[in-house]
C-alpha positions in Angstrom: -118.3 -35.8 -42.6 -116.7 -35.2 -39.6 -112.9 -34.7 -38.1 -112.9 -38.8 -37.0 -114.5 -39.9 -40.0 -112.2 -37.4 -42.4 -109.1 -38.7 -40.5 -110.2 -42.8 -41.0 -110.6 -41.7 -44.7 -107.5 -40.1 -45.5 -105.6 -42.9 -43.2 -107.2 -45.8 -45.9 -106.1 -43.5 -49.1 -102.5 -43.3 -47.7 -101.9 -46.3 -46.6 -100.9 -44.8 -42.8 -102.3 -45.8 -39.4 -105.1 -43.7 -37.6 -102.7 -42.4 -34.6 -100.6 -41.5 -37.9 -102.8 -39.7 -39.6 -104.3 -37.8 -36.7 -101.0 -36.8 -35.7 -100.3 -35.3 -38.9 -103.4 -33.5 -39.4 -103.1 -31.9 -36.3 -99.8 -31.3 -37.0 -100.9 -29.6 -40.0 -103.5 -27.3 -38.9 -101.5 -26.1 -36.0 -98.8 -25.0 -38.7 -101.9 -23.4 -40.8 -103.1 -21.6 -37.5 -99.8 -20.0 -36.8 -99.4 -18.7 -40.1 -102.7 -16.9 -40.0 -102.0 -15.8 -37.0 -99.0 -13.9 -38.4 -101.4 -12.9 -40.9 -99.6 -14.3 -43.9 -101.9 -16.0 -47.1 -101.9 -19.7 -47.6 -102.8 -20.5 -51.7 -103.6 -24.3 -52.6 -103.0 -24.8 -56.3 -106.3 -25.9 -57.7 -108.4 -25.5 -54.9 -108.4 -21.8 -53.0 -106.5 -19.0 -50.8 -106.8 -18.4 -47.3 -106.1 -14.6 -46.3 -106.5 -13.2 -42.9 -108.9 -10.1 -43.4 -109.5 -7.5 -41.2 -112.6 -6.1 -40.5 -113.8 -2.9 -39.4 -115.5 -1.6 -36.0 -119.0 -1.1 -36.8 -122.2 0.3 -35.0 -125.0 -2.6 -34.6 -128.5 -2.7 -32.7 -130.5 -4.8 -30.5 -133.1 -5.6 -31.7 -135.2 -5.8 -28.6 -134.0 -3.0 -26.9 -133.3 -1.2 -29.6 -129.7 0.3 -27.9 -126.8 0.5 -30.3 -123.5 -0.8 -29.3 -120.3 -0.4 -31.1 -118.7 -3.9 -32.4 -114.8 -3.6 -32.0 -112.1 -4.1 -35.8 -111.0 -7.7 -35.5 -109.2 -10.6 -37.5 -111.4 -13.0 -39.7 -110.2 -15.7 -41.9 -111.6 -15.3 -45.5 -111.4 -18.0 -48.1 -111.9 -17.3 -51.9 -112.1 -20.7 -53.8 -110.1 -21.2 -57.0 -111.6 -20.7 -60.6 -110.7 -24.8 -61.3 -113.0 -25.4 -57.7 -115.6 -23.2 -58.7 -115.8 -25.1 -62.2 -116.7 -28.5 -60.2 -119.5 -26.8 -58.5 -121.4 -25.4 -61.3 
């Protein structure tokens, strides 16, 4: 599923138009993205946390050339899934 067909599916459940909807997603993840950015945690009840994690600098090597090159710390967004998600997957 993708963002267009997510969006037309969420807009039929609520009831709201398509521009609507849109709006509001975007909306929505723009909030989400300037909260990880601040590096705060996001928890949905019942279906996961979002945590900004922060990862190391690290030596890695080509694997042609074999010349190792050091790979900079930086930000990543983790995601560790709720037990009550989990349960629906086993």
């Amino acid at each position: 599923m993708n963002n267009k067909e997510f969006t037309a599916e969420l807009a039929q459940l609520t009831g709201h138009t398509h521009k609507e909807t849109a709006e509001l997603m975007n909306s929505l993840l723009t909030l989400l993205g300037e909260q990880w950015v601040e590096g705060n945690t996001l928890v949905l009840q019942g279906f996961g946390t979002f945590e900004v994690r922060k990862k190391g600098e690290r030596i890695t090597v080509n694997p042609a050339t074999q010349a190792r090159y050091l790979v900079p710390p930086k930000l990543a967004l983790g995601f560790r899934p709720s037990s009550l998600l989990k349960d629906k997957f086993k």
